[in-house]
Structure formats: structure tokens, C-alpha cells
C-alpha positions, 0 to 999 in steps of 0.5 A, spaced: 606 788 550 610 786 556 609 789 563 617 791 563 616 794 556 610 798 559 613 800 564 619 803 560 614 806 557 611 809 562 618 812 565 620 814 558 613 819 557 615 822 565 621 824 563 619 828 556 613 830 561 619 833 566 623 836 560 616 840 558 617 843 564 620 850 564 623 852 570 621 860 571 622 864 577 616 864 581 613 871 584 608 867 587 609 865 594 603 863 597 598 858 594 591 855 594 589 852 598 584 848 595 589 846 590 595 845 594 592 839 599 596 833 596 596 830 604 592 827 608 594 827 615 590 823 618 592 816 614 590 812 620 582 813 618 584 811 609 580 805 609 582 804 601 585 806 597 585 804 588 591 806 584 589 807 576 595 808 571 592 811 564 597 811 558 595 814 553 599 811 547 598 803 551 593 798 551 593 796 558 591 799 564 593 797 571 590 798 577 590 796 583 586 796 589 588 797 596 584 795 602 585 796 609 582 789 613 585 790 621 592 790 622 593 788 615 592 790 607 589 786 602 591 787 595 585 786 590 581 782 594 585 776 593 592 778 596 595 780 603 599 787 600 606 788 601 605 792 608 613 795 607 610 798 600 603 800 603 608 803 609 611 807 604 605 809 600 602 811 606 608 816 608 609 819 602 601 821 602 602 824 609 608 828 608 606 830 600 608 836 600 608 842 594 614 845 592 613 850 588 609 852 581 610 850 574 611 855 570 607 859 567 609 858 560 609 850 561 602 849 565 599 847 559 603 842 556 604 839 563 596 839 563 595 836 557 600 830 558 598 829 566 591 828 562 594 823 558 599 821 562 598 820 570 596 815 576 589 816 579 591 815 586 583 814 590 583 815 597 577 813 601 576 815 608 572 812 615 567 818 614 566 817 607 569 822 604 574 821 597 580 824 596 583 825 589 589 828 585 593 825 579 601 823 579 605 825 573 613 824 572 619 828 574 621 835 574 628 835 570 632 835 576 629 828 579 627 832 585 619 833 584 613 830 582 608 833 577 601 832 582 594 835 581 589 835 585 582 832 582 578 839 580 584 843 580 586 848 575 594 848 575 599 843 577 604 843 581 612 840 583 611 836 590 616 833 594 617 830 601 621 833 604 628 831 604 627 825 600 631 826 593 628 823 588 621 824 585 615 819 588 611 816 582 615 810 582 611 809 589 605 809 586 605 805 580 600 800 580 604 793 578 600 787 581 607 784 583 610 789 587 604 790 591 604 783 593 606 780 600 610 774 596 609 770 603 614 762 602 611 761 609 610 763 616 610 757 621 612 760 629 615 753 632 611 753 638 605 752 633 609 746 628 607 740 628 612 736 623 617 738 619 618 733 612 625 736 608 626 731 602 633 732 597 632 729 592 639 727 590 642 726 597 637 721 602 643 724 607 639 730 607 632 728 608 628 728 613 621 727 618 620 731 624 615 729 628 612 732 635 608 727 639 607 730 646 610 736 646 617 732 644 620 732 637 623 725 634 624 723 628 619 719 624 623 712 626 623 714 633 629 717 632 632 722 639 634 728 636 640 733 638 636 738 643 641 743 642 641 743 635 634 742 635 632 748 638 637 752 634 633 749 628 626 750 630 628 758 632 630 759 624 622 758 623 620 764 627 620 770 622 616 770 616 621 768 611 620 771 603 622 769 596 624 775 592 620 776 586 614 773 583 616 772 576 611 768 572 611 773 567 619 773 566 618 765 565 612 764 561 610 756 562 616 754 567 612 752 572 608 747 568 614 744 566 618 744 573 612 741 575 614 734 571 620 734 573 623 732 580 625 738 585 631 739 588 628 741 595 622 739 598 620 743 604 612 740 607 610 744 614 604 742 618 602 747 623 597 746 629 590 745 626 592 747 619 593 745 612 600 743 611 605 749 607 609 745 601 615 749 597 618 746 591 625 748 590 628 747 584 636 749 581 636 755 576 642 753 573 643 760 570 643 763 577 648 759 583 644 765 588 637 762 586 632 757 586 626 757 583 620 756 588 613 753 588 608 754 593 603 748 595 602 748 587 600 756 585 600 759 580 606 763 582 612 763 580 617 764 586 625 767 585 628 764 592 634 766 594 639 760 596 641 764 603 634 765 605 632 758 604 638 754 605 639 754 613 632 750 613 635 745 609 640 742 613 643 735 614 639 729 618 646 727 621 645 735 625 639 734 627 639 727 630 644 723 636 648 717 632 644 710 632 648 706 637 
């Protein structure tokens, strides 16, 4: 079974979750505490977190692993993570909140598809302690969450106070999505040369070469300063592709490998390997191309306006010969 037809499936079973859910007046105002503390108000002391998807009807379990290394987070040992979906995630686990009580009559339907159905969302702590608690599907109204907490005795509605829409959707463990998909980051001052072949056009090929602190290019050419150091500053964010998609593609990148990329870009930083990123025409999407990074395994959808201003012509880049 695909992963889309997964996930489908997973929302489908949410939404009949939801649809057990009974709304009934609630003459209880207080709750639990024991059974309500969804938040944790110290996310600065999470140093992992593993999130766990069981489907009772689907073969495959996901599961991804969240690990805190300093300043960043890695993604199953082998991946830097998204650090704007860990953001995400890591506000939502502060600002969690209960909303109100399933009702009385829908508590053991909801009990039962939760165990059947749900995210195990593990958080460990810097003082070695775990939390955890279970995320389900939507309320019919789309504005809460089914969660129940690990040894609880009764689910409950959550939210995050004035975000409508329901959360599990931020929890869902999709490789993927989690994944920071990186093309390259090379800050100007630590690039060392830059190489852009066209393929079809020798127009818009080129080498740029630093050598002494001053850039030419690789025949001796002078370049244009000013737009030079418009050029170089277009390299000073980290610059992404849009999606892994391997998975929707399956086998196209060997084949692209045999053949000849529109686009070549090769940079080489200060005392590192160079970065490589084969662009190649999707002929069915004129804003995309299909990208390859110095030979993974991945797949990449790059966007054209991203990429595009890196690939310009020789003739912007270099005063006239005389």
C-alpha cells in the first residue's frame, strides 16, 4: 500500500473517529489533573521526542525519531529535521490544551478507536522523565482533537487556543515531511568557486574562481564587480527544493541519471567537498524541475523561481573581451 493511500486512510479513520463523538452538555467543569496535562511548559528541556503511528487496519507503522543535537534537531539519526515543523510541533506540545470532555455515552467508542487508531507521541526529558499520551482524530466540528494521556482513564477534546483546525496533522510521522530538504547553503565569503553548465546553451555556462580573495573566471576572465556581488549575495540563505518525491517517481532517478541535466550547479566551499545539483526539465510542470543532489538517493521537486537566479548568463557575469 502507498504512503498517500496510507494516509488517506489514516484521515478517513479520524473522521469516523470524530463522527462517534457525541457532543453532550458537560456538567463537569473541572478536570483531572492527572488526566489533563497534555502540556509541557518547559519545551527547552525535550531532548527527544519519538512519534509512532498504529492503524489497526494498515500494515505499516510509521515512526519517526526526533533528536535534539544543540541548536538543531536530527531526524532518525541520519537527517537534520525541518526545524519549522519541529517549531510547530514543539508549540503545539506547550500550548496543548483540554477543551472539554467527550461525552459520557461516546467515551467508549472514542476509547476503543484511540487504541486502535492513534499517534504514541514519547517525549523524553533532560531530568530523565517521559511523557506520554495518545493523539486521535477530530471532533465533527474540526476544532478539537481527540488526546488521551498515557494511563489515563477518559479521553478528552484538546486545542490550541485560537488555532482552528484540530492537531493531529502535526503529529503525523511522514519521513518526508520531516525532513529538512536542504539543495545547499554556501555563505559567499566561504565559496571558493562556482561551476554552472547549460547543457543546451555554452552562453550560459560558466566557472568562477577565487584566487586571492579576487573572483575571475576560469580563463583569466575580469568580472563585472557589481554584478558580481549581486550574484554572490543570491548564496547567502539556505536555499530548498520543495518536496522529496522518490516515492511518487519510482525509478526516476536512475533513469535521469543516464541521461544529460539541463542544469548543472557544482560549488565548492573553504575546505569542503563540492555541492553538485543536477536540474532536469519535468515536462509535464513548466515551474518545476527535477533535482538530484550530488548523487542521493533522493529525488528532489525544485521550484524554477528558486533556482533560477543562480543560473544566469556568462555575459552578466564578465566585462566584454577587448
Amino acid at each position: 500500500m502507498k504512503q498517500s493511500t496510507l494516509t488517506i486512510l489514516m484521515l478517513l479513520v479520524f473522521l469516523i473517529l470524530g463522527l462517534i463523538y457525541l457532543i453532550m452538555p458537560n456538567k463537569q467543569t473541572t478536570f483531572d489533573e492527572k488526566e489533563t496535562q497534555f502540556a509541557i511548559k518547559d519545551t527547552a528541556a525535550i531532548t527527544k521526542i519519538v512519534l509512532t503511528e498504529y492503524l489497526k487496519n494498515a500494515p505499516t507503522k510509521y515512526q519517526i525519531v526526533l533528536q535534539r543535537e544543540g541548536k538543531i534537531w536530527r531526524l532518525n539519526e541520519k537527517y537534520i529535521a525541518n526545524q519549522a515543523k519541529v517549531n510547530t510541533l514543539l508549540e503545539t506540545m506547550y500550548l496543548v490544551q483540554v477543551k472539554e470532555m467527550v461525552g459520557e455515552k461516546a467515551q467508549k467508542n472514542i476509547i476503543r478507536y484511540i487504541a486502535d487508531n492513534h499517534i504514541r507521541v514519547e517525549v523524553f526529558l533532560e531530568n530523565g522523565k517521559r511523557h506520554i499520551y495518545f493523539v486521535g482524530g477530530n471532533t465533527p466540528s474540526g476544532s478539537g482533537t481527540m488526546m488521551m494521556l498515557d494511563g489515563a482513564q477518559s479521553p478528552y477534546i484538546t486545542e490550541v487556543a485560537g488555532f482552528q483546525g484540530y492537531l493531529t496533522p502535526r503529529y503525523l510521522p511522514r519521513l518526508n515531511e520531516w525532513r529538512e530538504n536542504l539543495l545547499f547553503f554556501a555563505p559567499p565569503s566561504f565559496i571558493t568557486e562556482i561551476k554552472v553548465t547549460n547543457s543546451t546553451s555554452p552562453d550560459s555556462t560558466f566557472r568562477l574562481i577565487k584566487i586571492n580573495g579576487k573572483w575571475q573566471g576560469e580563463k583569466g576572465e575580469r568580472c563585472d564587480t557589481i554584478a558580481l556581488e549581486y550574484y554572490l549575495q543570491e548564496f547567502k540563505h539556505k536555499v530548498f527544493g520543495s518536496a522529496f518525491i522518490s516515492e511518487q517517481y519510482p525509478g526516476k532517478r536512475d533513469s535521469l541519471l543516464k541521461t544529460l541535466p539541463k542544469y548543472t550547479i557544482q560549488i565548492t566551499l573553504a575546505n569542503q567537498k563540492p555541492v553538485e545539483l543536477k536540474l532536469y526539465l519535468k515536462e509535464e510542470d513548466p515551474s518545476h524541475y527535477f533535482g538530484i543532489v550530488n548523487h542521493h538517493a533522493d529525488l528532489v521537486l525544485v521550484q524554477k523561481r528558486t533556482i533560477n537566479k543562480f543560473l544566469v548568463s556568462r555575459k552578466k557575469l564578465f566585462l566584454p573581451t577587448a
